[in-house]
C-alpha positions in Angstrom: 0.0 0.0 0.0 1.3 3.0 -0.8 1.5 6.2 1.4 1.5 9.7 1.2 1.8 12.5 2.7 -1.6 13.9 4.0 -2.3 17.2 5.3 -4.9 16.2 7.8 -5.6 12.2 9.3 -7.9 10.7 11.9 -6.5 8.8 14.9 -7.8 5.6 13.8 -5.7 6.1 10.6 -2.4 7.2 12.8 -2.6 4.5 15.0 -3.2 2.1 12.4 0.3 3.6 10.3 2.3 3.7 13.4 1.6 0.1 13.8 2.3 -1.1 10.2 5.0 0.8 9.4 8.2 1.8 11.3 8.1 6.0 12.7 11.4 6.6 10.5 9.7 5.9 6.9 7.1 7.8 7.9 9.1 10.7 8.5 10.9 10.1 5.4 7.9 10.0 3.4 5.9 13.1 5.6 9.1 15.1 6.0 8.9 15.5 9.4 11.1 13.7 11.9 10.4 10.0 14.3 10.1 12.3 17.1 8.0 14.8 16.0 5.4 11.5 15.3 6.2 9.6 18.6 5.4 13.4 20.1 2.1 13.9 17.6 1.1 10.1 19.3 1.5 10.9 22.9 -0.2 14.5 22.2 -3.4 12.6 20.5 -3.6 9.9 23.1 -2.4 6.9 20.5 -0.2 4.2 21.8 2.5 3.4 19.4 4.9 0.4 19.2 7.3 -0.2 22.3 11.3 -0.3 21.7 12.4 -3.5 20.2 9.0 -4.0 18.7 9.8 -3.7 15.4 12.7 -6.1 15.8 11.2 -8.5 17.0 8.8 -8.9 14.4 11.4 -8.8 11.7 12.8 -11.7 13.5 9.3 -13.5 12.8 8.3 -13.2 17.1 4.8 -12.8 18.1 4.0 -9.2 18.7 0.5 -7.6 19.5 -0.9 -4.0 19.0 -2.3 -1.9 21.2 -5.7 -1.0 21.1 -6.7 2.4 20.3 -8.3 4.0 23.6 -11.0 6.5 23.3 -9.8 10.4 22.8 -9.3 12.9 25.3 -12.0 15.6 26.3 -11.4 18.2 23.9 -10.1 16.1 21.6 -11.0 15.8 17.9 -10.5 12.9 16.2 -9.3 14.5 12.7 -5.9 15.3 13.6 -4.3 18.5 11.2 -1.1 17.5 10.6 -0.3 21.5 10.4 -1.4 24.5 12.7 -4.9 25.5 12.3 -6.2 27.8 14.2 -10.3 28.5 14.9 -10.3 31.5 12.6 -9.5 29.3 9.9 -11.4 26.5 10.6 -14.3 29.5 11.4 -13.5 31.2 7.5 -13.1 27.7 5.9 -13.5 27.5 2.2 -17.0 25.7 1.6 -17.9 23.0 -1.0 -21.4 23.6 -2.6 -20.9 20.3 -4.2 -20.3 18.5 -0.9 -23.2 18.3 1.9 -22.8 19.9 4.8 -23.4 17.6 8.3 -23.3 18.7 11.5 -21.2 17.1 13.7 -21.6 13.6 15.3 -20.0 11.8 17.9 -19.9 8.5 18.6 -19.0 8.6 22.3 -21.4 10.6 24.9 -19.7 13.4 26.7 -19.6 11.3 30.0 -17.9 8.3 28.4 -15.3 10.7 27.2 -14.6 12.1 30.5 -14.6 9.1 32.4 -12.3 7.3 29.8 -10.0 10.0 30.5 -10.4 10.6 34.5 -9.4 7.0 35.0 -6.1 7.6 33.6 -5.1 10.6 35.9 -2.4 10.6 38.6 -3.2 10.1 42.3 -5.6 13.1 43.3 -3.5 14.5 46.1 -3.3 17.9 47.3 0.0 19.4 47.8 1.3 20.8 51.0 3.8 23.6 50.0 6.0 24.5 46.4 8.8 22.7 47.4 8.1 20.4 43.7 6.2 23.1 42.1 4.6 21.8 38.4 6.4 23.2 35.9 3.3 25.7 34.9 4.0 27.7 37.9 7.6 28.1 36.5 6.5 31.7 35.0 4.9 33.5 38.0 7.5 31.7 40.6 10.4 33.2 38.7 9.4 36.2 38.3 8.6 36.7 42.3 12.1 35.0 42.8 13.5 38.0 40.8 11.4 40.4 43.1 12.5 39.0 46.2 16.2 39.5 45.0 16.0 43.0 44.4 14.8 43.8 48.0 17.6 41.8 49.2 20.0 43.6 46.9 18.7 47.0 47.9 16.5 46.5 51.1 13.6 48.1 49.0 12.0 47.9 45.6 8.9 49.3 44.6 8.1 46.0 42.6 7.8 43.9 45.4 6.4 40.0 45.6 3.2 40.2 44.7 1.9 36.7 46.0 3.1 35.8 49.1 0.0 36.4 51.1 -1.6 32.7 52.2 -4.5 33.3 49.9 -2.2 33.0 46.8 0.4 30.6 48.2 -2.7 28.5 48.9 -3.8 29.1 45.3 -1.0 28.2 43.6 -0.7 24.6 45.4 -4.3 24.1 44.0 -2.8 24.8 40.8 0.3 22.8 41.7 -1.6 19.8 42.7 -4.8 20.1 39.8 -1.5 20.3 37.0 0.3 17.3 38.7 -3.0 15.3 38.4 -3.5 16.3 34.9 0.0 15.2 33.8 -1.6 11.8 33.0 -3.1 12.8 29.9 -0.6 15.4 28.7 -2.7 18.6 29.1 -1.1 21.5 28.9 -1.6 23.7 31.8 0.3 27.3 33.4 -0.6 29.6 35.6 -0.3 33.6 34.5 -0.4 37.2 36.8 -3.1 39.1 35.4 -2.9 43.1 36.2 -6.1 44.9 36.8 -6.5 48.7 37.6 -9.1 49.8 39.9 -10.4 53.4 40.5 -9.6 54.5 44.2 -7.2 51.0 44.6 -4.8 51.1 42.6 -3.3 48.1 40.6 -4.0 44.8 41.8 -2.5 41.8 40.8 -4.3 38.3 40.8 -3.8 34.4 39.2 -5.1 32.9 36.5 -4.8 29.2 35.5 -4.9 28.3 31.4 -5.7 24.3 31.0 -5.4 23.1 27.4 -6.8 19.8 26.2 -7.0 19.2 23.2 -8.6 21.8 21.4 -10.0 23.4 24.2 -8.9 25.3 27.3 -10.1 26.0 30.2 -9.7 28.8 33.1 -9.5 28.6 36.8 -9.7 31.3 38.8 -10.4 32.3 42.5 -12.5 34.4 43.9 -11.5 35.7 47.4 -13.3 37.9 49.9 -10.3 40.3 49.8 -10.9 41.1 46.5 -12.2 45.0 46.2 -16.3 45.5 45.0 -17.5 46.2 41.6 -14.9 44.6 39.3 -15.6 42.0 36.6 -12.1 40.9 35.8 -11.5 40.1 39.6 -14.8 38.8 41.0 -15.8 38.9 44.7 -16.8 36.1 46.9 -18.0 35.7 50.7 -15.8 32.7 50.9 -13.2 31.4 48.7 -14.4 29.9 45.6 -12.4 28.5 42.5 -14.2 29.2 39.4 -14.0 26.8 36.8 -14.6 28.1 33.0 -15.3 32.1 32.1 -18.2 32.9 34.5 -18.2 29.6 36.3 -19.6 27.6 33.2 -17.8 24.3 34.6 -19.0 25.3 38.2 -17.7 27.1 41.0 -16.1 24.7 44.1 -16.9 27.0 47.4 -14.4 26.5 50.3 -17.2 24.7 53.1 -16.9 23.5 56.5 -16.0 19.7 56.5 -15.3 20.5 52.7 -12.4 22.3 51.8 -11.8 22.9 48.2 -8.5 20.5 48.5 -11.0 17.9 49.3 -12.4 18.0 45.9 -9.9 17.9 43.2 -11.9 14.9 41.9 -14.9 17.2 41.3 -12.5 20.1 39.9 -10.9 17.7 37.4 -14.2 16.3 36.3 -15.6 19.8 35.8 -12.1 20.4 33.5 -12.4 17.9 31.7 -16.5 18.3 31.1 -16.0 21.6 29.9 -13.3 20.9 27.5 -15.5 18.6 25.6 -18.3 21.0 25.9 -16.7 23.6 24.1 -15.2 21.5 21.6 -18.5 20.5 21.1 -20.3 23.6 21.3 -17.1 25.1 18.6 -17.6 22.0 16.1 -21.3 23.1 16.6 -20.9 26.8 16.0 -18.1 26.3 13.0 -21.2 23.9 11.3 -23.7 26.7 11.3 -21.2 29.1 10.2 -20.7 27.1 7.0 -24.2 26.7 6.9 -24.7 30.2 7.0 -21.8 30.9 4.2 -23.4 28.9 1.7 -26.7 30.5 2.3 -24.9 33.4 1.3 -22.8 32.3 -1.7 -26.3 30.4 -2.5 -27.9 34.4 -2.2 -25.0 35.8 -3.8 -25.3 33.2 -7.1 -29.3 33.5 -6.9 -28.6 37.6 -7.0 -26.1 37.5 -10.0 -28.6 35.3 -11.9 -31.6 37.8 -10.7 -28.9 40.7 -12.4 -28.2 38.8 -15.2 -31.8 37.8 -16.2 -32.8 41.4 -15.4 -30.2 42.4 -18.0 -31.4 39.9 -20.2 -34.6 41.3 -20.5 -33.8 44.8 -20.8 -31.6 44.3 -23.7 -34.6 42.2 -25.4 -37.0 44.7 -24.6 -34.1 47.6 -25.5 -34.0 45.5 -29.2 -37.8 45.1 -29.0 -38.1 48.7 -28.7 -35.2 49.5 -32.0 -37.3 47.4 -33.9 -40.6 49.3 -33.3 -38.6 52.6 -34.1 -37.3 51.0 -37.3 -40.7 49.7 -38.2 -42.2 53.0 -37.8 -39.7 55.0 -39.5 -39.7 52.4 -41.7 -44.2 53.4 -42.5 -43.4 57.0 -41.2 -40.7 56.9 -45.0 -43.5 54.6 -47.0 -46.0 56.9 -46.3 -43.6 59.7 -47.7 -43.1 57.9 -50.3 -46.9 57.2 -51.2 -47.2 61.1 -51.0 -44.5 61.6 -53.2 -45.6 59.1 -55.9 -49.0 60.0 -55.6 -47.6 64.0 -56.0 -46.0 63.0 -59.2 -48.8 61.6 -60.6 -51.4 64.1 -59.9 -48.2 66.5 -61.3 -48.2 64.0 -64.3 -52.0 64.9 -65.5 -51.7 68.9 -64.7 -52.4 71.1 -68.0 -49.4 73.2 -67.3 -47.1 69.8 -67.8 -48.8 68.0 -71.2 -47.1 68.8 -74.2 -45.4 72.0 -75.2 -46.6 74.0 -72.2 -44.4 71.3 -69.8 -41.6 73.9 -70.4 -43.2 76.9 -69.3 -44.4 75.7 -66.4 -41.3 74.0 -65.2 -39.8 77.9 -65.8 -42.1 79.4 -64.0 -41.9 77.2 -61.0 -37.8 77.6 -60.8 -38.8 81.6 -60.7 -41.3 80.9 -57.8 -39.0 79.2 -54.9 -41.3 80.5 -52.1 -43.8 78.7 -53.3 -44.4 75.6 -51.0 -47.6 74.4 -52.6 -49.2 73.8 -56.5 -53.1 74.7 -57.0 -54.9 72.3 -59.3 -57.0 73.2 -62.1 -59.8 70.6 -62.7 
């Protein structure tokens, strides 16, 4: 069989390559390298052939494949072998040859997300940032660098912004919920987020980006310290972690008996919910686009045909209307021409033009040019 080089492939297809063929003529043939296919395997959740494997089949040993598991949350199952970003997919060309389906899935979201939840790490909370996850590698350096100034100069006006127990507790949520999700290779970091507030000043608050797939997901707490009136930096009675823009995945309150590091299992579940939610709700969204772009191209080819035929018709009428003219110039000159004729003749039996006296006549009338008319003698 041969194989090309595609632009764009499912995971059942992948799986099915990596498991007939060796990574290293694959990469020769897609012109990309073994790693970058062991790493597009791993990213898209599809098990590829242990070390040796392929050795051991040349040497006629019985091997078995690995089943393909069900996708992440988030996760399409087309895979684009290149970047493509939702504005593209949002402006994509559109086929009126080809029908347009919405999108179908074969697995419920609930099956998706517990296919995926029973392949995370242990759900433990961490206790301090002694073995931060890499995520927090950003926001930690930067108040390391902070810290050193003060020490260097015994003041700074940029001083640590996040060593208060509110955020300290914050980012060992983030710590632990990142650690957990490490099990299915999402990508996750925590970023400082600025916000100005009349009468306060600046103030300076976390934000946690999970990506899964295509999707990605917020977190963000809400504390009571936080000032009144401000939509980038909600306000809470108690301490809440928001899951999703507005709490669309659910917002985990801290309770008594409850504490929110009591229920990463819930927080995790809510991720992962969300992420296939709004894939779901994009492939959704991207299907009614195209639906509403060949509408219009459909509008835009009826309109050109409306113009067209509209033409059409006024060049027939436009012609219709020459040949009227030409017809009745056409009687307007035959009628001139009946006069004329009928002129001559009556000219023809005058008295003044039979015979000798034609002469005479004729002289006269060259002498009379104002005269527009002839009398007739009976």
């Amino acid at each position: 069989m041969t194989i090309q080089k595609p632009t764009s492939i499912t995971r059942t297809e992948l799986h099915a390559l990596v498991w007939r063929e060796p990574r290293s003529k694959l990469a020769g043939i897609w012109g990309i390298s073994d790693v970058a296919i062991g790493k597009l395997c791993v990213k898209e959740c599809i098990p590829a052939p242990p070390p040796g494997y392929w050795a051991k089949r040349a040497a006629g040993g019985r091997v078995s494949t690995t089943p393909l598991p069900m996708r992440l949350p988030g996760q399409r199952e087309l895979i684009e072998l290149r970047a493509v970003n939702y504005y593209e997919r949002w402006n994509a060309p559109v086929d009126l040859e080809s029908e347009i389906t919405p999108p179908t899935y074969i697995e419920t979201v609930e099956e998706v997300v517990q296919s995926a939840f029973v392949r995370l790490g242990p759900f433990r909370a961490k206790r301090d940032l002694s073995d931060p996850h890499h995520g927090l590698r950003r926001v930690l350096l930067s108040e390391s660098k902070r810290a050193e100034k003060i020490k260097e100069r015994d003041w700074s006006f940029d001083k640590p912004r996040f060593l208060e127990p509110r955020f300290q507790r914050q980012l060992r949520l983030f710590s632990s919920i990142f650690f957990i999700l490490d099990s299915i290779h999402a990508s996750c970091e925590v970023v400082q987020k600025e916000t100005w507030i009349q009468g306060v000043g600046h103030i300076h608050h976390l934000i946690a980006s999970v990506s899964i797939g295509g999707s990605s997901v917020q977190l963000q707490f809400l504390e009571p310290e936080n000032p009144k009136g401000n939509n980038d930096l909600p306000r809470s009675s108690v301490t809440t972690l928001r899951v999703g823009s507005s709490g669309k995945g659910g917002n985990f309150v801290d309770e008594p008996g409850a504490k929110i590091e009591k229920r990463l299992e819930d927080i995790v579940k809510a991720i992962l919910t969300l992420a296939e939610t709004k894939m779901r709700s994009a492939d959704f969204s991207i299907y009614e686009r195209k639906l509403e772009r060949r509408n219009q191209m459909l509008e835009a080819i009826a309109e050109r045909k409306r113009k067209e035929e509209a033409m059409r018709l006024a060049a027939i009428k436009a012609r219709k209307e020459a040949i009227r003219k030409e017809i009745a110039d056409a009687a307007a000159n035959l009628r001139r021409a009946q006069d004329i004729r009928s002129l001559v003749a009556a000219m023809a039996g005058h008295p003044d033009c039979v015979g000798e006296q034609s002469a005479n006549y004729l002289s006269r009338t060259s002498r009379n040019q104002t005269s527009n008319t002839m009398p007739l003698h009976s």
